[in-house]
Jmol script that loads the backbone (N, CA, C; Angstrom):
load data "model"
ATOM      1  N   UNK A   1      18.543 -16.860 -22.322  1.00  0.00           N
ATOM      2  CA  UNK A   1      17.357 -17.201 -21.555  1.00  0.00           C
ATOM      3  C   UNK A   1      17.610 -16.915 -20.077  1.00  0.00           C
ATOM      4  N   UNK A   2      16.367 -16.674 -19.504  1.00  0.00           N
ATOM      5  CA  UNK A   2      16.757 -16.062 -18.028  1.00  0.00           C
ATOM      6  C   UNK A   2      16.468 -17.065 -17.216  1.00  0.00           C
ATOM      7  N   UNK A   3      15.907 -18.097 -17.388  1.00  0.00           N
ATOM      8  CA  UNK A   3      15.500 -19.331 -16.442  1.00  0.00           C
ATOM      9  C   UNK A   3      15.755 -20.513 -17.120  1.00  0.00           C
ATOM     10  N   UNK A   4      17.289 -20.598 -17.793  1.00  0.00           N
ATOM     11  CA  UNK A   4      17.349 -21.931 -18.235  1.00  0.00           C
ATOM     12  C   UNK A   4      17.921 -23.182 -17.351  1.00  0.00           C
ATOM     13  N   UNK A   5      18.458 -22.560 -16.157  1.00  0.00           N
ATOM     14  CA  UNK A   5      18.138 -23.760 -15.008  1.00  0.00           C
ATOM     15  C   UNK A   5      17.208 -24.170 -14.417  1.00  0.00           C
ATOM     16  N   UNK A   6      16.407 -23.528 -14.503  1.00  0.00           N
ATOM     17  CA  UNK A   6      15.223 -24.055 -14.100  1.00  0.00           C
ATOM     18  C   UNK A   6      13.994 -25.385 -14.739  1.00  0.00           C
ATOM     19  N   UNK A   7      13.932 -25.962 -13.883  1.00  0.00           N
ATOM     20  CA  UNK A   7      13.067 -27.261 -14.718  1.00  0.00           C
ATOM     21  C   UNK A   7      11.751 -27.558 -14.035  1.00  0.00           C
ATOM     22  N   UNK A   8      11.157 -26.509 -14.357  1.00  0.00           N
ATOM     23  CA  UNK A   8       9.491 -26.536 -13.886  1.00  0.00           C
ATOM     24  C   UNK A   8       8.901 -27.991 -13.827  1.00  0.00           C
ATOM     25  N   UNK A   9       9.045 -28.433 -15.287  1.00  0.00           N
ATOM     26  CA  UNK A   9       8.346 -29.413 -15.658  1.00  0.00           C
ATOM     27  C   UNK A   9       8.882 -30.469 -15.043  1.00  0.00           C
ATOM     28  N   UNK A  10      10.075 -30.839 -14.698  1.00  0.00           N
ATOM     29  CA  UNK A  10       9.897 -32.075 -13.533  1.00  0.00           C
ATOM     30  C   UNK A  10       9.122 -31.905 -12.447  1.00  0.00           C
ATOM     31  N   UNK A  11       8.590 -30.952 -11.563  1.00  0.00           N
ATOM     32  CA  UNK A  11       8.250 -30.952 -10.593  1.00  0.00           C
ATOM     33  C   UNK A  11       6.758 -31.570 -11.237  1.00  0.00           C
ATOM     34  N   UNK A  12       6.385 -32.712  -9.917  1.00  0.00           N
ATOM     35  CA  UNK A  12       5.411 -33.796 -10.153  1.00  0.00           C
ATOM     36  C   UNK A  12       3.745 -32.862 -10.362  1.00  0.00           C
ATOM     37  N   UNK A  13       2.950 -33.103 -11.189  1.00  0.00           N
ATOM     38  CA  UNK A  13       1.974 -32.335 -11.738  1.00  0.00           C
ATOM     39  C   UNK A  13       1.027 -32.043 -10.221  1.00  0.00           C
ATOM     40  N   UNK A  14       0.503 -32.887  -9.145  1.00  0.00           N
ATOM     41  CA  UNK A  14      -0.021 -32.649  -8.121  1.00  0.00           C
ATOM     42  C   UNK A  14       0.479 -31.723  -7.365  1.00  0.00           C
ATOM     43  N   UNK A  15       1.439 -31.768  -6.778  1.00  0.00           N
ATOM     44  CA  UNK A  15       2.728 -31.151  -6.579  1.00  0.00           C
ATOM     45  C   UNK A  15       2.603 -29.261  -6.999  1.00  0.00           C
ATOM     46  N   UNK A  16       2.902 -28.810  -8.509  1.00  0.00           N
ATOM     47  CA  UNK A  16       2.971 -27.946  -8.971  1.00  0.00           C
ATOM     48  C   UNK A  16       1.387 -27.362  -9.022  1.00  0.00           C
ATOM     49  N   UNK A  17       0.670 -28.042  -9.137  1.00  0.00           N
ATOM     50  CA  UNK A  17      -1.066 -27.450  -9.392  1.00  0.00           C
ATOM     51  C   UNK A  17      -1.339 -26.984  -7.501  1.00  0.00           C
ATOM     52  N   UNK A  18      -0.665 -27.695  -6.682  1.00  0.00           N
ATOM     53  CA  UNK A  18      -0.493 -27.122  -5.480  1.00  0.00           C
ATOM     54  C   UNK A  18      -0.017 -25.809  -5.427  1.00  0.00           C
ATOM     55  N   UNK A  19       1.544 -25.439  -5.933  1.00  0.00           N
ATOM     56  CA  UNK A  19       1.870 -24.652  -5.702  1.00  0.00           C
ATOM     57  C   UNK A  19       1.679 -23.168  -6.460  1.00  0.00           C
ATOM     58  N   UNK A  20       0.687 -23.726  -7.417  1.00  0.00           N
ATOM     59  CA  UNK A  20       0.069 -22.393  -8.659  1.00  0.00           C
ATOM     60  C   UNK A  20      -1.226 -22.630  -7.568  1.00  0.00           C
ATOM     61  N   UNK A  21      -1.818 -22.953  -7.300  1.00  0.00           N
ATOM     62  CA  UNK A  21      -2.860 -22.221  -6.620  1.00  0.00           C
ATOM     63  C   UNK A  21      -2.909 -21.975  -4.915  1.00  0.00           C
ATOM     64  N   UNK A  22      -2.170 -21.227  -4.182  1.00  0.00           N
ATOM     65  CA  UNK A  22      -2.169 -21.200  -3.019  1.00  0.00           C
ATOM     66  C   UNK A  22      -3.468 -20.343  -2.774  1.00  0.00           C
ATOM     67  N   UNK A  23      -4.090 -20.392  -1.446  1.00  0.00           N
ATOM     68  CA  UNK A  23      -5.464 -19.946  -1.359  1.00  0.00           C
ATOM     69  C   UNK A  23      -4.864 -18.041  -0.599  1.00  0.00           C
ATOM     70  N   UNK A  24      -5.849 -17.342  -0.522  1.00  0.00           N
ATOM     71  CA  UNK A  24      -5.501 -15.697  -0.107  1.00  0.00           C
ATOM     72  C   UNK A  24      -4.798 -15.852   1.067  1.00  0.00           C
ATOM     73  N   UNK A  25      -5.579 -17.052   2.134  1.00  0.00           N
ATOM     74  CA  UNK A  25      -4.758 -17.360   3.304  1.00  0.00           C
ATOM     75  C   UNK A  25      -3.312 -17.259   3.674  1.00  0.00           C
ATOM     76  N   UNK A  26      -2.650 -18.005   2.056  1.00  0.00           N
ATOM     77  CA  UNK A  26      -1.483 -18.917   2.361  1.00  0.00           C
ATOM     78  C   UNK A  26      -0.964 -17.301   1.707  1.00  0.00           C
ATOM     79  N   UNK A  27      -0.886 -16.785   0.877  1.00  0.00           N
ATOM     80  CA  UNK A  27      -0.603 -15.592   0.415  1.00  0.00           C
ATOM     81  C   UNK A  27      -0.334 -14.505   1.405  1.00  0.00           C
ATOM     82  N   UNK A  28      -1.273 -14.550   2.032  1.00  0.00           N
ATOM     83  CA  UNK A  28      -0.976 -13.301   3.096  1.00  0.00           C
ATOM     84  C   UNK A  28       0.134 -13.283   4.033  1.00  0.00           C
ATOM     85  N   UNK A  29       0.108 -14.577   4.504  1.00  0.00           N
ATOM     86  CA  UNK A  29       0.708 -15.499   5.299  1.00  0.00           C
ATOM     87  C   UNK A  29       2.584 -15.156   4.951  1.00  0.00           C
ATOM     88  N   UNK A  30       2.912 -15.105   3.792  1.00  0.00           N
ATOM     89  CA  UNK A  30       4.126 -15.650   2.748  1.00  0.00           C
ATOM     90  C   UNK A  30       4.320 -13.521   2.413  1.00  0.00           C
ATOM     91  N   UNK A  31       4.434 -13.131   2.103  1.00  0.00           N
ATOM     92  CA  UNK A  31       4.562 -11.608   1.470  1.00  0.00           C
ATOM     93  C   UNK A  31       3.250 -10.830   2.213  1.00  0.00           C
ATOM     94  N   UNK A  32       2.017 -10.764   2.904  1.00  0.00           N
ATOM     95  CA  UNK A  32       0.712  -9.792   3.029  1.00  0.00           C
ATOM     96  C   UNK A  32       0.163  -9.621   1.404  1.00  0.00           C
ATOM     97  N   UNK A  33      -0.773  -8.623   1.978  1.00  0.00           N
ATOM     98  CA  UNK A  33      -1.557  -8.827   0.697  1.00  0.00           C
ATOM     99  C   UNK A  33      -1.065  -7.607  -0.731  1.00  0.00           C
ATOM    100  N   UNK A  34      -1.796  -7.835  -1.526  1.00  0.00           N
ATOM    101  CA  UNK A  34      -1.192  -7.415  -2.519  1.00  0.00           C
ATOM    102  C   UNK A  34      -2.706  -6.641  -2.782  1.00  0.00           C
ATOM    103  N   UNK A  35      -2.159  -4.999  -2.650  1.00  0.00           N
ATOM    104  CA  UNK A  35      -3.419  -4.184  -2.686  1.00  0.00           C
ATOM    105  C   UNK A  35      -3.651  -4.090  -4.801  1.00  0.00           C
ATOM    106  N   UNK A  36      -5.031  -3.598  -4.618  1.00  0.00           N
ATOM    107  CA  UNK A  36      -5.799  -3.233  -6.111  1.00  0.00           C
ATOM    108  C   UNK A  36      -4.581  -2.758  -7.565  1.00  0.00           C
ATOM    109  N   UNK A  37      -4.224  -1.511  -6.240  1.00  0.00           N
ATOM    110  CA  UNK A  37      -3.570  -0.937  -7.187  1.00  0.00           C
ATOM    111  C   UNK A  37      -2.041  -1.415  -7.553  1.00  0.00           C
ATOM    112  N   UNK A  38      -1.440  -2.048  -7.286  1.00  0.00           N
ATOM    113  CA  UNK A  38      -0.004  -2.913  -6.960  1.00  0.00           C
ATOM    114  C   UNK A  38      -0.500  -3.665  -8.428  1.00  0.00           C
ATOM    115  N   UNK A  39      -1.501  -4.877  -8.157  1.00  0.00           N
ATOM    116  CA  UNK A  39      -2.413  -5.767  -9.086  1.00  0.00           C
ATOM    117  C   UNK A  39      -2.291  -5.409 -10.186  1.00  0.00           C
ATOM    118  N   UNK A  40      -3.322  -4.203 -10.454  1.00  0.00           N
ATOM    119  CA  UNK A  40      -3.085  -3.323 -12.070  1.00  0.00           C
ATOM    120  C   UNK A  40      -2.005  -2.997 -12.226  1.00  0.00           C
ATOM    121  N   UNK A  41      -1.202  -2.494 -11.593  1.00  0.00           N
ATOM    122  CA  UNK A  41       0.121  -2.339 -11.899  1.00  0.00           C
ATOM    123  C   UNK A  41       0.712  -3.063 -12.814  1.00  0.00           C
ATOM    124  N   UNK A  42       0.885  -4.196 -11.926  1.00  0.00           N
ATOM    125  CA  UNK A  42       1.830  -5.501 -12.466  1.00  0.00           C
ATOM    126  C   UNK A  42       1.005  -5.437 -13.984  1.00  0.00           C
ATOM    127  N   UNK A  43      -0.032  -5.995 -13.876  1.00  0.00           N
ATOM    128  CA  UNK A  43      -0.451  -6.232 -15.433  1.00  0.00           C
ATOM    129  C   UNK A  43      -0.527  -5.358 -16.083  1.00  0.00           C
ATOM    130  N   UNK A  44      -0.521  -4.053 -16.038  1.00  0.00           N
ATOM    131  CA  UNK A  44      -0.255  -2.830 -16.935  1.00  0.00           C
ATOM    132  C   UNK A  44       1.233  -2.932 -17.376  1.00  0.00           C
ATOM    133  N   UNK A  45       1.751  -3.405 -16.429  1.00  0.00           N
ATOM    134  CA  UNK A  45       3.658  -3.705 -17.144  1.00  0.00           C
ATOM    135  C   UNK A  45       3.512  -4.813 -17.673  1.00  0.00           C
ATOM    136  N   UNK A  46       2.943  -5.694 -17.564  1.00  0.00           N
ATOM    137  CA  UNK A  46       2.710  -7.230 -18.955  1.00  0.00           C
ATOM    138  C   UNK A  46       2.257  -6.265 -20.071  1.00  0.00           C
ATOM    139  N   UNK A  47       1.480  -5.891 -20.185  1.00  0.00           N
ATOM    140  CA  UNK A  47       0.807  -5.007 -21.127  1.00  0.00           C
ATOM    141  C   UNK A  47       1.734  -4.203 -22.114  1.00  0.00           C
ATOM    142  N   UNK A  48       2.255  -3.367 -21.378  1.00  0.00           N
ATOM    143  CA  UNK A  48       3.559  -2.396 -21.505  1.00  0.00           C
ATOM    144  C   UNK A  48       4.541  -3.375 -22.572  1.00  0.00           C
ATOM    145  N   UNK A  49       4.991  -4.368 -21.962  1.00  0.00           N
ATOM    146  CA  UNK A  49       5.995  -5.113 -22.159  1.00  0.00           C
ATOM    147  C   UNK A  49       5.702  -5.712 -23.347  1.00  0.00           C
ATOM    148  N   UNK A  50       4.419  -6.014 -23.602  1.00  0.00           N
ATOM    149  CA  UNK A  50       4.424  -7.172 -24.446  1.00  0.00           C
ATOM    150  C   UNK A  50       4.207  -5.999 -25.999  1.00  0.00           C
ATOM    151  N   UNK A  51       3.633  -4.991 -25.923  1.00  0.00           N
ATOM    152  CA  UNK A  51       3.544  -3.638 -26.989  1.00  0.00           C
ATOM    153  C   UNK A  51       4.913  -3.398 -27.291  1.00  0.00           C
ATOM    154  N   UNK A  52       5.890  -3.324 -25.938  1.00  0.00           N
ATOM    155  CA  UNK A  52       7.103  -2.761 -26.506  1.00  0.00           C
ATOM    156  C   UNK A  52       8.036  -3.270 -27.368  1.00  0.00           C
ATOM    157  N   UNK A  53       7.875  -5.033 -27.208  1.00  0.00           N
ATOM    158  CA  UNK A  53       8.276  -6.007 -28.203  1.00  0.00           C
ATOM    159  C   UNK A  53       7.266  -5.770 -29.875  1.00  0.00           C
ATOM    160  N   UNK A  54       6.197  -5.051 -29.926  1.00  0.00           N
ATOM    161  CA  UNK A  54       5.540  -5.423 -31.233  1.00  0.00           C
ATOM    162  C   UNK A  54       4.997  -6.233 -31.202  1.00  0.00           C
ATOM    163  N   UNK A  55       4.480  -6.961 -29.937  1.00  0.00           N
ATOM    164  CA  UNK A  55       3.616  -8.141 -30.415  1.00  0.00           C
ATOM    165  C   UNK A  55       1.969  -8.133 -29.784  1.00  0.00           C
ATOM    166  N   UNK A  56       1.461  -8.569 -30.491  1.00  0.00           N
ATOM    167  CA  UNK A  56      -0.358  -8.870 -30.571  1.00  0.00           C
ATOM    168  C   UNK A  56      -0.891  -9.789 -29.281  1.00  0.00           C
ATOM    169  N   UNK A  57      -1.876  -9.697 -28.990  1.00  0.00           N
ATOM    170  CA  UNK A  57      -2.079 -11.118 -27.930  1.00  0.00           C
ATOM    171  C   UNK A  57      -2.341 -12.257 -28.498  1.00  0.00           C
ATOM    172  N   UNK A  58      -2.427 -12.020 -29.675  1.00  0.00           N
ATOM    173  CA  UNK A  58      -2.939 -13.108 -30.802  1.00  0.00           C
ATOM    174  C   UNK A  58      -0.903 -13.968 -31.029  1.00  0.00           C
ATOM    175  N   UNK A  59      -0.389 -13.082 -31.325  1.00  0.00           N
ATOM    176  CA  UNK A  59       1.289 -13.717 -31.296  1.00  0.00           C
ATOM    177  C   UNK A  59       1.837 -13.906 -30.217  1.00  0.00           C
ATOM    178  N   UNK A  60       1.028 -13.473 -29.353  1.00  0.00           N
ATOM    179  CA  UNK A  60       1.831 -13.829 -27.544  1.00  0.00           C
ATOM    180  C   UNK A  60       1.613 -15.354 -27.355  1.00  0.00           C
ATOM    181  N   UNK A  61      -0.024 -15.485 -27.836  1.00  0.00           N
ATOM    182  CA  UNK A  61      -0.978 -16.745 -27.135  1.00  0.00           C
ATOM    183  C   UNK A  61      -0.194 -18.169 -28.404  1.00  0.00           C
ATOM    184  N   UNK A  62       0.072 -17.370 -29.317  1.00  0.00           N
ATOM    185  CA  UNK A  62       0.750 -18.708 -30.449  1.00  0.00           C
ATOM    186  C   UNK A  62       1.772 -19.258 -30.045  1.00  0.00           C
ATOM    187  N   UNK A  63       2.559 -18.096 -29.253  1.00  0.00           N
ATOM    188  CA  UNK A  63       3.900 -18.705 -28.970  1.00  0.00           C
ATOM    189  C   UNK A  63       4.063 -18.971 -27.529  1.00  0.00           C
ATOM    190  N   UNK A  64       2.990 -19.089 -26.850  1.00  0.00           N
ATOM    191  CA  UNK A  64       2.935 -20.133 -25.517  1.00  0.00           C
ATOM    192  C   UNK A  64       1.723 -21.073 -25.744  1.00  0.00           C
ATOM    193  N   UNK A  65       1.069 -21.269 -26.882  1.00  0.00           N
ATOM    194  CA  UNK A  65       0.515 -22.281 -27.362  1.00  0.00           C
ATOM    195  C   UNK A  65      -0.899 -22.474 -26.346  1.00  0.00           C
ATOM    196  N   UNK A  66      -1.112 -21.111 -26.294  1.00  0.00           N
ATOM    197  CA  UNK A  66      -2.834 -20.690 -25.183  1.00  0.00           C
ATOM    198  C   UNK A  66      -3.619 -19.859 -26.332  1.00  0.00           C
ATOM    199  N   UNK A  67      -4.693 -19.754 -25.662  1.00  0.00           N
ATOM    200  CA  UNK A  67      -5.536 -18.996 -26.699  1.00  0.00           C
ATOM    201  C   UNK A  67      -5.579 -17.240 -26.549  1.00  0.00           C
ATOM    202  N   UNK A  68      -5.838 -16.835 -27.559  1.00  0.00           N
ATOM    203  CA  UNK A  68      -5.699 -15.401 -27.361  1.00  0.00           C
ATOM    204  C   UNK A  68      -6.268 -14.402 -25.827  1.00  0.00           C
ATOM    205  N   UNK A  69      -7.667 -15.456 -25.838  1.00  0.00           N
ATOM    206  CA  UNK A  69      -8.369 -14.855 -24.499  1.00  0.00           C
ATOM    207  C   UNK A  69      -7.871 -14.965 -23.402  1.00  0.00           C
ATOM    208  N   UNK A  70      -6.921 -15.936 -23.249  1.00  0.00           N
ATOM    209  CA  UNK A  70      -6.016 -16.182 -21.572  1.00  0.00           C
ATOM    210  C   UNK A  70      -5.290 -15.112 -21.639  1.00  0.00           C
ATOM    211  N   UNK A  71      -4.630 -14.590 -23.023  1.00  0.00           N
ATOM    212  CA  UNK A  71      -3.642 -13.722 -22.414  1.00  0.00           C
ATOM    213  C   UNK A  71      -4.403 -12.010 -22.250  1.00  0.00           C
ATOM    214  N   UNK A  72      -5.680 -11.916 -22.684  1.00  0.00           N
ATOM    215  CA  UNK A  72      -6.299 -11.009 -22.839  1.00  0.00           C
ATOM    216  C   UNK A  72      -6.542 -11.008 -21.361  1.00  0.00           C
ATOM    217  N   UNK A  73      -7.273 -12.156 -20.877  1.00  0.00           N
ATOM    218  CA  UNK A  73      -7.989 -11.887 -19.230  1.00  0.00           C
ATOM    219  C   UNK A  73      -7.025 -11.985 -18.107  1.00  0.00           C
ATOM    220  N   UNK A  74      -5.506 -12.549 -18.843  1.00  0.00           N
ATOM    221  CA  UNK A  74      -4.198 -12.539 -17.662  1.00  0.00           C
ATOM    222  C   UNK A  74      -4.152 -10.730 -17.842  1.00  0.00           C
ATOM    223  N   UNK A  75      -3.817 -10.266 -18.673  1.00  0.00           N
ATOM    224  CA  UNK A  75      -3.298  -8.782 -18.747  1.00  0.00           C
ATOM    225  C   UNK A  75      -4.532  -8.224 -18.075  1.00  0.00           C
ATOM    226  N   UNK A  76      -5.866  -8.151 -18.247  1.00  0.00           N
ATOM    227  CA  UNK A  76      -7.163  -7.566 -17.542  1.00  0.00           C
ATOM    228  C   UNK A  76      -7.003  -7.770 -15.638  1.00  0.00           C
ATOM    229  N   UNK A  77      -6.436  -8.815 -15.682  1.00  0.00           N
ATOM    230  CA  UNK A  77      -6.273  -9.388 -13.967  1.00  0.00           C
ATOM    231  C   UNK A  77      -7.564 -10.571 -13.953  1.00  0.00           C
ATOM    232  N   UNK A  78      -8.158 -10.804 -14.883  1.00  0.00           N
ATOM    233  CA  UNK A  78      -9.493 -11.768 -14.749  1.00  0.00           C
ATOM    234  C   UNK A  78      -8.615 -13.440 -14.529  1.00  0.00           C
ATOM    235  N   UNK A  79      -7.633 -13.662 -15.226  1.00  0.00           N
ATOM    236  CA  UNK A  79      -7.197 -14.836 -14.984  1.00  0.00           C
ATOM    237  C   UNK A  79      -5.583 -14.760 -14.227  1.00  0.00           C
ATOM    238  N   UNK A  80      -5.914 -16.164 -13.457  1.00  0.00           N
ATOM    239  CA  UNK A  80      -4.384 -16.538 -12.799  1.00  0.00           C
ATOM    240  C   UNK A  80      -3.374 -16.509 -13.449  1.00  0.00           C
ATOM    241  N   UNK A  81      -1.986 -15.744 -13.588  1.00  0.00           N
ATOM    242  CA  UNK A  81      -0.791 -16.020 -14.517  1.00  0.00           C
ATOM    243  C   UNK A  81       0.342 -16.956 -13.574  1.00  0.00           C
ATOM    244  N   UNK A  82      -0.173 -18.070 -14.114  1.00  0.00           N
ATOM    245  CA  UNK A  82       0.488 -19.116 -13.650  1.00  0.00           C
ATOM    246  C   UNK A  82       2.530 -18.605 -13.877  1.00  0.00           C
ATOM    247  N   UNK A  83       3.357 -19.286 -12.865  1.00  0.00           N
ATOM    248  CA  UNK A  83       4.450 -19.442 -13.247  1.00  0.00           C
ATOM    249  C   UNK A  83       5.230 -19.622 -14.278  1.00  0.00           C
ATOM    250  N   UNK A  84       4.714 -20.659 -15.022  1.00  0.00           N
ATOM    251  CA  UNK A  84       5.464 -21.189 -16.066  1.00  0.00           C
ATOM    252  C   UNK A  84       5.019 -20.364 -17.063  1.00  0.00           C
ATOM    253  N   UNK A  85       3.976 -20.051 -17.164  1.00  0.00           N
ATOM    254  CA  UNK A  85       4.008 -18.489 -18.246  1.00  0.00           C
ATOM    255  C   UNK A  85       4.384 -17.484 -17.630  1.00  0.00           C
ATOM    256  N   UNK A  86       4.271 -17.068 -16.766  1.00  0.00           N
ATOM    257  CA  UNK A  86       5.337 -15.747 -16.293  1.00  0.00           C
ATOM    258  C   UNK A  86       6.546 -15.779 -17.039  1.00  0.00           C
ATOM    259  N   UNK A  87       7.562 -17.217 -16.617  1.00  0.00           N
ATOM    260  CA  UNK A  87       8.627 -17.139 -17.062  1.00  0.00           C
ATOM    261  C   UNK A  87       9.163 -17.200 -18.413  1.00  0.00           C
ATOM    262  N   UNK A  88       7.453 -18.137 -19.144  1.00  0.00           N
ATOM    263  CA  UNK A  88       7.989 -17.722 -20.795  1.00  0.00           C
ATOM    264  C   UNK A  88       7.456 -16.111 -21.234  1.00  0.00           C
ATOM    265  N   UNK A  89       6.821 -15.540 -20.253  1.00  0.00           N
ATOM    266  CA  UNK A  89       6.470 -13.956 -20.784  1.00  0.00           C
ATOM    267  C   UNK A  89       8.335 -13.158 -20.571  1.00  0.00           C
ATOM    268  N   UNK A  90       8.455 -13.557 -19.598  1.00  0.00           N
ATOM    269  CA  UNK A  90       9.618 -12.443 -18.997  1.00  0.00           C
ATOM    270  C   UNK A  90      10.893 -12.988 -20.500  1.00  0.00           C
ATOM    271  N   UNK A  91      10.677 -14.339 -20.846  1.00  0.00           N
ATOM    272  CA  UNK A  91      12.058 -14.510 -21.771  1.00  0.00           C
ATOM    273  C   UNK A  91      11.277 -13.969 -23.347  1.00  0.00           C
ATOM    274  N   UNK A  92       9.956 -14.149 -23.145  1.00  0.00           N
ATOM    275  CA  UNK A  92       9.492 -13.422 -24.940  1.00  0.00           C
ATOM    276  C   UNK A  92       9.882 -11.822 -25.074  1.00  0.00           C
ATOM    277  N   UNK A  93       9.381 -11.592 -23.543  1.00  0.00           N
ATOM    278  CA  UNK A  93       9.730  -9.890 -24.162  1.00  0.00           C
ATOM    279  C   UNK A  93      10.770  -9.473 -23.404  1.00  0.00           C
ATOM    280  N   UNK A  94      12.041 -10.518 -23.251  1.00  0.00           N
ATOM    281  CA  UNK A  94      13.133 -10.078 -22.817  1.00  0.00           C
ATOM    282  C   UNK A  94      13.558  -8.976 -21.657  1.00  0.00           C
ATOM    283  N   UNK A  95      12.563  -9.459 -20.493  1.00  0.00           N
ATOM    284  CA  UNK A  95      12.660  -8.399 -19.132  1.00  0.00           C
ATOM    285  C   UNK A  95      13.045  -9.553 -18.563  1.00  0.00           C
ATOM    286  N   UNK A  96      13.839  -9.071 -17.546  1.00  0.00           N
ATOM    287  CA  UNK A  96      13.737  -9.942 -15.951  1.00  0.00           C
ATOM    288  C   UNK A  96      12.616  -9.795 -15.019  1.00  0.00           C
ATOM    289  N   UNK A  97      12.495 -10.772 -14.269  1.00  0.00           N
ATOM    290  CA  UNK A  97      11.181 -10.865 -13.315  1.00  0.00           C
ATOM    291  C   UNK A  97      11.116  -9.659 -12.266  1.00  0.00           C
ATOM    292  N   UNK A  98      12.117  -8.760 -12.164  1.00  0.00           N
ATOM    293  CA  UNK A  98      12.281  -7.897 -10.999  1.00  0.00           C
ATOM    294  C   UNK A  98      11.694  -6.301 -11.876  1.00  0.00           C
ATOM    295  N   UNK A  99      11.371  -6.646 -12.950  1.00  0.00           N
ATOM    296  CA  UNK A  99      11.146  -5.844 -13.989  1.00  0.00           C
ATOM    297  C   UNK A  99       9.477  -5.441 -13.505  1.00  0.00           C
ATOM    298  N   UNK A 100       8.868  -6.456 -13.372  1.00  0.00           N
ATOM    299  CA  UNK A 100       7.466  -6.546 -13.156  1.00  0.00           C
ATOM    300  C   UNK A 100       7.007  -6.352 -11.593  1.00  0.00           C
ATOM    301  N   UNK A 101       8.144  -7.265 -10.829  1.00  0.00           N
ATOM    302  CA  UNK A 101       7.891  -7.578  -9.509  1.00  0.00           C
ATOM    303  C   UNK A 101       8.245  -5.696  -8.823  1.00  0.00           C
ATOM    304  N   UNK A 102       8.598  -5.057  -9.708  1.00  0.00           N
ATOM    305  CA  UNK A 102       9.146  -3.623  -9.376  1.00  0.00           C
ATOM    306  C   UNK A 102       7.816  -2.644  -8.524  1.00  0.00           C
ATOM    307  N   UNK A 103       6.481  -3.480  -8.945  1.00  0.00           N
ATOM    308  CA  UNK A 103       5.638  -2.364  -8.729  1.00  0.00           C
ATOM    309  C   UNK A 103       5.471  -2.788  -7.014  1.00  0.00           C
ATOM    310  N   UNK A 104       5.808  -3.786  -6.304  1.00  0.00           N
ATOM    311  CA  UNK A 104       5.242  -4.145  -5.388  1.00  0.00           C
ATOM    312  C   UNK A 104       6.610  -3.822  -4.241  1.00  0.00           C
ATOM    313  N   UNK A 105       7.738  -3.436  -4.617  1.00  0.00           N
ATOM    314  CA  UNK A 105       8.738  -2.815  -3.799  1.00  0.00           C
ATOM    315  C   UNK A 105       8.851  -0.958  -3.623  1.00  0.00           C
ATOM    316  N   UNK A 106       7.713  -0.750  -3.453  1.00  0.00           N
ATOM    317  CA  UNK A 106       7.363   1.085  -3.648  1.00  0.00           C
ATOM    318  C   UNK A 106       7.158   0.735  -2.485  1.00  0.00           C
TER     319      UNK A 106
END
end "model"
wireframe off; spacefill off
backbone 0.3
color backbone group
């Protein structure tokens, strides 16, 4: 596992719902912005990634216990991909995070 020190889930629920939704402000602020094409990127490599394992969005969404459509509208860019699924995506289909984060260091 690639983040088994890590303990998301202690961090206090107010707390973490803070830090999954920072506003464009605080974003820009922290890294600048993250152009269109960077965006598709990234989720074209979720995409990528999750085919290259053999698996369905229907077997992605079972085994992070979401429904098929989150992971359909995370890969589209329509929904937020929170942290804590990032990190169970990067250990299902066995990439590291620098794997994905690759498109935004060009």
């Amino acid at each position: 596992m690639f983040f088994k020190d890590f303990y998301f889930s202690k961090v206090p629920f107010l707390r973490r719902k803070r830090l999954n939704s920072l506003s464009g402000q605080a974003k820009s602020n922290i890294g600048g912005e993250i152009s269109d094409e960077e965006r598709k990127s990234f989720f074209n490599q979720l995409r990528a990634a999750r085919i290259e394992v053999n698996l369905t969005q229907a077997q992605v969404s079972e085994r992070l216990g979401k429904y098929q459509s989150y992971i359909s509208k995370v890969e589209s860019g329509k929904k937020r991909l929170f942290i804590e699924d990032f990190i169970r995506l990067c250990e299902l289909y066995n990439k590291p995070p620098e794997y994905f984060y690759s498109v935004f260091s060009k």
